[in-house]
C-alpha positions as CSV (number, residue, x, y, z in Angstrom):
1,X,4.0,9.4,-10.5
2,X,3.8,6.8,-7.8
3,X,1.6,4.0,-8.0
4,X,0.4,1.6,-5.6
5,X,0.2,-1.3,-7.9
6,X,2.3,-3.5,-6.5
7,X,0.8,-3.5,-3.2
8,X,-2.1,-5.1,-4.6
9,X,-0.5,-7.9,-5.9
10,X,1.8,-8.4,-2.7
11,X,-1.6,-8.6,-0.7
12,X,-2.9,-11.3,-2.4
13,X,0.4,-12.9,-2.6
14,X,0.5,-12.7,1.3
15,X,-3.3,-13.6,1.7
16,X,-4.0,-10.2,3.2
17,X,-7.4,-8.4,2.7
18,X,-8.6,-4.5,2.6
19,X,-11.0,-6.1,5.1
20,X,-8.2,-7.5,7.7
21,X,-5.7,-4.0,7.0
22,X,-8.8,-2.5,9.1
23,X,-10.2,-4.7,11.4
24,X,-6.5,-6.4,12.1
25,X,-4.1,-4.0,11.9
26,X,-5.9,-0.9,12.0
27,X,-5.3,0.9,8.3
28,X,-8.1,3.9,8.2
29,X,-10.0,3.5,5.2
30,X,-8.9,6.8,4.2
31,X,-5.9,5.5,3.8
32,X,-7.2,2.3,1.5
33,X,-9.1,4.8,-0.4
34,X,-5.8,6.8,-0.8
35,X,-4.0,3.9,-2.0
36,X,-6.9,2.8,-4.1
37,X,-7.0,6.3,-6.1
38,X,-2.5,6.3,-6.0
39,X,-2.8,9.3,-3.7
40,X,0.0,10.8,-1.2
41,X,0.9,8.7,2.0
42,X,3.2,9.4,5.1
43,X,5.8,7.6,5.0
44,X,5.0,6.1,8.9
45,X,1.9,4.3,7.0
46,X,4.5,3.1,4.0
47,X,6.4,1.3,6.9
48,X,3.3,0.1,8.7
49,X,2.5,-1.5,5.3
50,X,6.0,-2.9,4.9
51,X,6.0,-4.4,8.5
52,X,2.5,-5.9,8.3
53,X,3.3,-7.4,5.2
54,X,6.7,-8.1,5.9
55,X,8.0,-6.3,2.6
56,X,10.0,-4.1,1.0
57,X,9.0,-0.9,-0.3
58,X,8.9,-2.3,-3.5
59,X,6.6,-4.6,-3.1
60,X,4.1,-1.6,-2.4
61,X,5.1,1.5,-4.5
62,X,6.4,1.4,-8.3
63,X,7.5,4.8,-9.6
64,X,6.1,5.8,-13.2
65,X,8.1,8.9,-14.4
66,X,6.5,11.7,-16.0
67,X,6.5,11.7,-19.5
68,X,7.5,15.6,-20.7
């Protein structure tokens, strides 16, 4: 499973807002709620993420593997 956890914390690292991804740079709030709720993303809003908060893909996703 894939978990957006991270990008939480790298937000408030970087002093980035839900409220300025959508008014500065444009994230959908279908896409916030899909990130809220660890839901599939394209990977060309995974790199918009990393660029506007000049990032690695880390710093976004963490990968929890299924427990069988």
């Amino acid at each position: 499973m894939i978990v957006f956890d991270p990008l939480w914390e790298t937000m408030k690292r970087k002093n980035i807002s839900q409220y300025s991804l959508i008014k500065i740079y444009g994230v959908s709030t279908g896409t916030l709620d899909s990130l809220r709720k660890n839901r599939s993303i394209t990977l060309n809003t995974l790199n918009d993420l990393c660029a506007i908060l000049e990032c690695e893909v880390s710093d976004i996703i963490r990968y929890i593997p299924d427990e069988a």
